[in-house]
C-alpha positions in Angstrom: 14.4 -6.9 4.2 13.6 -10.5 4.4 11.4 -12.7 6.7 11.3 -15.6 8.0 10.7 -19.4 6.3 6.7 -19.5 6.5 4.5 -17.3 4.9 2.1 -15.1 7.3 -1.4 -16.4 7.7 -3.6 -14.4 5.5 -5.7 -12.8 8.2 -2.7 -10.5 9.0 -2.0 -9.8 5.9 -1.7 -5.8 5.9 -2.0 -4.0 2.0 0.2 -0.7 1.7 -1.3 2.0 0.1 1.0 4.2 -2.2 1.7 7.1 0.1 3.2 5.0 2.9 5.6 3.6 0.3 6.8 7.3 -0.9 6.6 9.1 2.8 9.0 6.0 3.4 11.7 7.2 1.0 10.9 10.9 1.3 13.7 12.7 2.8 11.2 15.8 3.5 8.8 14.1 5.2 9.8 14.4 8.7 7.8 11.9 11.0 5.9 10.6 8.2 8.5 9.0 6.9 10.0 8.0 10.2 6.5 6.5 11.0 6.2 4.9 7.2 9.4 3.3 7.7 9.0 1.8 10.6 5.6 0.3 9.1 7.3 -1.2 6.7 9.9 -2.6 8.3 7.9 -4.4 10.1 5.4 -5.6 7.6 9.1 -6.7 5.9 10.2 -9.0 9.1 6.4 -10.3 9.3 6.3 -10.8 5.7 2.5 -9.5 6.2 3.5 -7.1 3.4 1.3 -6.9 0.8 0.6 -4.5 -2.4 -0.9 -4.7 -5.9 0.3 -3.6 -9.1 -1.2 0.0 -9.5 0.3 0.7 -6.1 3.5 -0.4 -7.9 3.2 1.7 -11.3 2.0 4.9 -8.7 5.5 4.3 -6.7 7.8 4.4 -8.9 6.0 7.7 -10.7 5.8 9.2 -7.6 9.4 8.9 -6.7 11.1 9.5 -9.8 8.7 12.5 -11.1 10.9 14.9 -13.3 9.6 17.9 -11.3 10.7 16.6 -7.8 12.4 13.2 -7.8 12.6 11.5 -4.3 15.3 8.8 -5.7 16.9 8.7 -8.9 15.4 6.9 -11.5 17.4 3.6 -11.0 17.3 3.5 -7.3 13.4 4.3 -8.0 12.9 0.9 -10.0 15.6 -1.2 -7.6 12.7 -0.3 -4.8 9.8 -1.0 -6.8 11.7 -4.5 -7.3 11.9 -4.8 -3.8 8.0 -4.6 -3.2 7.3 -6.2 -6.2 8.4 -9.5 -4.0 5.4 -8.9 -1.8 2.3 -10.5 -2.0 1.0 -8.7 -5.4 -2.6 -8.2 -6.5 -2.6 -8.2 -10.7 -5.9 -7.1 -11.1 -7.9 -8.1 -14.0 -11.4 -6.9 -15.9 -13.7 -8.5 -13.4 -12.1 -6.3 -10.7 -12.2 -3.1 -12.7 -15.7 -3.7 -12.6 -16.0 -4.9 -8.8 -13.9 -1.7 -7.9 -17.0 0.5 -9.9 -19.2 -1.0 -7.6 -17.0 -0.3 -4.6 -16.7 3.2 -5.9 -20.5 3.7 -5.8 -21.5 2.0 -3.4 -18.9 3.8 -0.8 -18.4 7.2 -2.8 -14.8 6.8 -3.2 -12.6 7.7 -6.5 -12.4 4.8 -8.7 -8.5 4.5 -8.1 -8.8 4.1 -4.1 -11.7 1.5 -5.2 -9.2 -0.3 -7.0 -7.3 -0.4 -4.2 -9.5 -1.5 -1.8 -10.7 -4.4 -4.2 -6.9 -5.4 -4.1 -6.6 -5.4 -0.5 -9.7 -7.4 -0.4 -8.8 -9.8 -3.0 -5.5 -10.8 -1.0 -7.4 -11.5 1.9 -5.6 -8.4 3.7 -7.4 -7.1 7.2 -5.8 -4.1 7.1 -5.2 -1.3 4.4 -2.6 0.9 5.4 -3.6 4.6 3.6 -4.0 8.4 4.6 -6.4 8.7 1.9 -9.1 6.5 3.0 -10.9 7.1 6.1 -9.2 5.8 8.9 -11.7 2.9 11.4 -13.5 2.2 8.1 -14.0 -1.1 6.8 -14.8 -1.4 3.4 -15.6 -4.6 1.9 -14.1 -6.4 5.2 -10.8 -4.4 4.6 -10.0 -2.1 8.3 -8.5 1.4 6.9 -5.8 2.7 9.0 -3.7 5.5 8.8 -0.6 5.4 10.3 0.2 9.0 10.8 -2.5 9.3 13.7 -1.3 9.3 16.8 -3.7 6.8 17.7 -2.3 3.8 15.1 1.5 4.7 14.5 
């Protein structure tokens, strides 16, 4: 899970949403999580990878949720660990407030707003998510989602 020497140049910079990252270690996800993995491995050899901190804390609840857990609790944080080494957006007040604006102005939930101010803030082109509207661009960030035929 390593890349090569140079860092990518920003413009293909790609963000992960969380989904990707939990279809990717979901044993019950069928082709999502053959399609998921495959992103990321990818995005891993490019080292185009990129990710922020709330998509980090989402992860690791996601996969180790008392209900359902994906991955034991210790696997869970040795894989948050691993994308923690991406690119990492550590978003601060002024984006909190930047992300309100996204989420008005575009009518999405504050938390997808956040991630979206993320992505743009690391200069990403693409945002990898099945929650967000796939072909849309918001704030010069292209959403795609991986499990359409069309992109995977």
């Amino acid at each position: 899970m390593s890349g090569g020497s140079e860092p990518p140049p920003a413009a293909s910079r790609q963000f992960v949403d969380t989904n990707v990252l939990v279809y990717a270690v979901d044993l019950t996800a069928g082709a999502k999580r053959a399609v998921a993995a495959s992103l990321l491995e990818g995005l891993w050899s490019s080292r185009a990878g990129c990710v922020s901190v709330q998509v980090l804390q989402e992860f690791y609840v996601a996969v180790t949720r008392i209900t359902r857990p994906l991955i034991v609790d210790s696997e869970g944080g040795a894989v948050t660990a691993q994308y923690a080494c991406w690119r990492t957006h550590r978003p601060g007040p002024e984006d909190v407030l930047a992300a309100i604006d996204i989420h008005h102005r575009h009518r999405v939930s504050l938390w997808d707003a956040m991630i979206i101010r993320s992505a743009a803030q690391l200069g990403c082109a693409v945002l990898w998510s099945e929650d967000l509207s796939d072909g849309t661009t918001y704030d010069g960030v292209l959403v795609r989602n991986p499990f359409l035929p069309s992109n995977g």
